[in-house]
VOVO-17322 format. One record per residue (C-alpha): residue number from 1; residue in one letter; x, y, z. Coordinates in nm, 4 decimals, always signed. Layout:
residues N
   k r        x        y        z
 NUM A        X        Y        Z
...
end
This chain:
residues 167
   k r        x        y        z
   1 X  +0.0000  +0.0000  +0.0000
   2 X  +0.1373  +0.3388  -0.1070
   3 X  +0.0930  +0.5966  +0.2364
   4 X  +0.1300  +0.9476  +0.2442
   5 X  +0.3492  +1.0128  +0.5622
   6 X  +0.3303  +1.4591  +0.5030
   7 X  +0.7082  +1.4048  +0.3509
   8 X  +0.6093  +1.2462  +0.0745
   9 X  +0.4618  +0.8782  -0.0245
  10 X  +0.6377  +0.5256  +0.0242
  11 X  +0.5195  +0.1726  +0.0196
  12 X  +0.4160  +0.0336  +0.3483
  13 X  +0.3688  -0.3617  +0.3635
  14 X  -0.0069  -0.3723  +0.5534
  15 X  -0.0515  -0.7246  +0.5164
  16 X  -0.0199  -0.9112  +0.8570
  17 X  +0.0399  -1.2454  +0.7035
  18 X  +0.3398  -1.1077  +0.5034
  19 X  +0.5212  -1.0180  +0.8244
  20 X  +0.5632  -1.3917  +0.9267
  21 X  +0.6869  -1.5062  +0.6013
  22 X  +0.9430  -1.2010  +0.6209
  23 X  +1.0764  -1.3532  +0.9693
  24 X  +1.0812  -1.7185  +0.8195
  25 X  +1.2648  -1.6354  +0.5406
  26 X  +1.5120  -1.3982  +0.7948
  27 X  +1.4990  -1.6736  +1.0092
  28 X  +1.6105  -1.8872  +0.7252
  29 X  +1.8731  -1.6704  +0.6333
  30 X  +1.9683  -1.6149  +0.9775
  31 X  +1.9609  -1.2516  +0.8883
  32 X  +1.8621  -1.1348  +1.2744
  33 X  +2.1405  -1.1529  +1.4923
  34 X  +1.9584  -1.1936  +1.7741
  35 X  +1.8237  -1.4723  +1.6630
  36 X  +2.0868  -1.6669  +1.4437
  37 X  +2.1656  -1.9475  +1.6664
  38 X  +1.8732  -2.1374  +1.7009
  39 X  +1.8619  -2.4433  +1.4909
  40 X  +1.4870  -2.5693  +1.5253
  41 X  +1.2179  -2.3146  +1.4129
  42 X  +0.8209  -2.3681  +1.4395
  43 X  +0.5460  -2.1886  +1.3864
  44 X  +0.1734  -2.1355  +1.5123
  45 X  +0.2924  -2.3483  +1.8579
  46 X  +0.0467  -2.3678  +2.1231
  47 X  +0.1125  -2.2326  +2.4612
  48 X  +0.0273  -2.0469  +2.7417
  49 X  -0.3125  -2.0327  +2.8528
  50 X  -0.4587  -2.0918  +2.5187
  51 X  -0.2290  -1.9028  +2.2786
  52 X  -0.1097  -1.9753  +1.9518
  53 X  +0.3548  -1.8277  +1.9346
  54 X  +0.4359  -1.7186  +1.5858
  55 X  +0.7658  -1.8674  +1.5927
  56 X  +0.9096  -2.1446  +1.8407
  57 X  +1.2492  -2.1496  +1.8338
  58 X  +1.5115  -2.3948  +1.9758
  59 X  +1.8435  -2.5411  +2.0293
  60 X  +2.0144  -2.7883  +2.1746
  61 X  +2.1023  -2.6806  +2.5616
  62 X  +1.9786  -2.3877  +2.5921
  63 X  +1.5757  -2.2775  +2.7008
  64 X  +1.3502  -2.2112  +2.3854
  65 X  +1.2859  -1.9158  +2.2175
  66 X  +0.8985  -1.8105  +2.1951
  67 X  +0.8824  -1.5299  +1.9280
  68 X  +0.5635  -1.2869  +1.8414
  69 X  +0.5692  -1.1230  +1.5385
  70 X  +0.4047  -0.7805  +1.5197
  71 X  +0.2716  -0.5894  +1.1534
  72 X  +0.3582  -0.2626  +1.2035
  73 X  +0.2805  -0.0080  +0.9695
  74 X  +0.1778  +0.3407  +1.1597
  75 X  +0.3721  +0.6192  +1.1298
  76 X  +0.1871  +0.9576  +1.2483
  77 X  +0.5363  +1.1049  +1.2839
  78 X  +0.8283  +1.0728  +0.9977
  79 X  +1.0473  +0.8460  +1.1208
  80 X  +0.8865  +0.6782  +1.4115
  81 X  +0.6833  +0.3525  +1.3292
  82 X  +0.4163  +0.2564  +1.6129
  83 X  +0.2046  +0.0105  +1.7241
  84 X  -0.0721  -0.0739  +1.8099
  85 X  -0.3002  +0.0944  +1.5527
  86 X  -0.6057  +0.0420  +1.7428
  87 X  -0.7008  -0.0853  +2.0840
  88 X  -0.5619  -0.4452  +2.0850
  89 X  -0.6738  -0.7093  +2.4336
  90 X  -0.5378  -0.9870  +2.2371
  91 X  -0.1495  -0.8285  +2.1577
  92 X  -0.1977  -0.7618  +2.5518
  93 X  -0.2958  -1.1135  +2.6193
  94 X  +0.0368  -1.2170  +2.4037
  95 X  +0.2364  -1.0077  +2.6276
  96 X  +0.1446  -1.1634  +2.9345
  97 X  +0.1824  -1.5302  +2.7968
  98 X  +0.5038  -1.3963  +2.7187
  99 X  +0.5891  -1.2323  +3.0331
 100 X  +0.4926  -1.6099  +3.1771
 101 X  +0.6949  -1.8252  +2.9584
 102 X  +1.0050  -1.5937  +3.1048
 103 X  +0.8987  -1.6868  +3.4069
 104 X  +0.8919  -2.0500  +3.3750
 105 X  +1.2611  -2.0201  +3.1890
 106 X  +1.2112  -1.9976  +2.8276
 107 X  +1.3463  -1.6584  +2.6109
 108 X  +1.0966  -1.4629  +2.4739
 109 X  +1.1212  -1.2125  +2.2273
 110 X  +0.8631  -0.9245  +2.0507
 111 X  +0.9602  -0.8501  +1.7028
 112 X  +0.7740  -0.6113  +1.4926
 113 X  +0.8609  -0.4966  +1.1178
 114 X  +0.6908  -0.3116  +0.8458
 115 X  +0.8027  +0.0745  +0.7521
 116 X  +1.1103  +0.1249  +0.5768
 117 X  +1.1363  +0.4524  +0.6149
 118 X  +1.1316  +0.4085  +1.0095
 119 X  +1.4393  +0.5151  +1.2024
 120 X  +1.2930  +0.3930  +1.5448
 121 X  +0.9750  +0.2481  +1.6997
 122 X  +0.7614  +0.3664  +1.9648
 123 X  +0.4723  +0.2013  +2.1252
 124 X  +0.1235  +0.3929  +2.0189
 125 X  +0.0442  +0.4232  +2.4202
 126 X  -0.2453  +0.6675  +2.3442
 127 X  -0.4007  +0.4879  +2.1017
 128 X  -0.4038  +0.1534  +2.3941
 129 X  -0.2822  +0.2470  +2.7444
 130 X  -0.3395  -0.0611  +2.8110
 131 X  -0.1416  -0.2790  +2.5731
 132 X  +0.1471  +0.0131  +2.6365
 133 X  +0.1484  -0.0735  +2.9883
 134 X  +0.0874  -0.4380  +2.9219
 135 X  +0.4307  -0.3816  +2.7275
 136 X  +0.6058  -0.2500  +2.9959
 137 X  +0.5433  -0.5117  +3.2416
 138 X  +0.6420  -0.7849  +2.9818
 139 X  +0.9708  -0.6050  +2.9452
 140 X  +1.0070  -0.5570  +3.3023
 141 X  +0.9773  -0.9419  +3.3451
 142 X  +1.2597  -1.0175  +3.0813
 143 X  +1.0509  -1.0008  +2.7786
 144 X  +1.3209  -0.8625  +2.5082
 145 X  +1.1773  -0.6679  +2.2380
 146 X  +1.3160  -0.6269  +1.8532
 147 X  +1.2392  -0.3565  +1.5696
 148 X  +1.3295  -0.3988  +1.2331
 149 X  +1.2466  -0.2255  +0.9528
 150 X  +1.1812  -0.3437  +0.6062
 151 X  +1.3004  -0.2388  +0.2312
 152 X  +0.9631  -0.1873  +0.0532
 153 X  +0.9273  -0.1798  -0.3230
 154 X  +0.6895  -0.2206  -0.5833
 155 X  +0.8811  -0.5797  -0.6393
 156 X  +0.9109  -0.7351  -0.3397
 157 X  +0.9694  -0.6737  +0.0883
 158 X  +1.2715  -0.7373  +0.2874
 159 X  +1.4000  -0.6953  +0.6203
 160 X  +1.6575  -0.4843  +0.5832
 161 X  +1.8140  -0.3287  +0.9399
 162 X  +1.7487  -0.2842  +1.3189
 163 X  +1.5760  +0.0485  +1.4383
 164 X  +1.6217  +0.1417  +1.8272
 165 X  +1.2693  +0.1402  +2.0496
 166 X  +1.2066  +0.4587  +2.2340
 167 X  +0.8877  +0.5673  +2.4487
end
């Protein structure tokens, strides 16, 4: 989708099912740092309470990895992606299974992508207090948190580099 962000217009991916296939293929690639040295990957793993993790990653002796993948393409500011874009008890929810998995030993990890234009990410607190402070405790409790923005073009999306988080 082709936004207008007041500087100008860019491609923004909107689809949420594209974001996952982004990470699998980065995954794949081992493209994310963070995330390079897990040998097992996979998706749509039950957990929790009665969640669903994007990503379950793994490797031999060491806890696994439970990875939520976030669409985000908001940007109200230049520069500064956000999410959510509207009032969201179920990314909350995630959060807290999260925040609970860390507690029973495993890594977990928020990763959200989109805007390629973005130079940092910022959660959209006034658009859902709630899930901002539902973020907050999660990374209180050990719940690490990733931005990445994307190269967007008329022939394809990419992951292209890290962007810091800010409030």
């Amino acid at each position: 989708m082709e936004v207008d962000f007041g500087g100008g217009t860019e491609l923004v991916g909107t689809n949420t099912g594209h974001a996952n296939a982004l990470v699998a293929e980065a995954l794949t690639a081992r493209a994310i740092p963070e995330l390079a040295d897990y040998t097992a990957v996979r998706r749509e793993v039950r957990y929790g309470q009665n969640s669903r993790i994007d990503f379950l990653l793994e490797r031999d002796g060491t806890p696994p990895c439970y990875l939520e993948i976030k669409n985000v393409h908001l940007m109200r500011q230049p520069g500064v992606a956000e999410f959510p874009d509207c009032v969201t008890a179920r990314g909350a929810r995630h959060l807290e299974e999260l925040a609970a998995m860390v507690r029973q030993g495993a890594r977990a990890i928020m990763l959200v992508i989109q805007i390629g234009s973005a130079e940092r990410f910022a959660p959209a607190r006034n658009i859902d207090p709630q899930y901002g402070a539902a973020l907050d405790r999660a990374r209180v409790m050990g719940v690490e948190a990733l931005a990445w923005k994307c190269a967007v073009s008329a022939s394809g999306i990419e992951i292209a580099a890290p962007v810091p988080i800010v409030d």
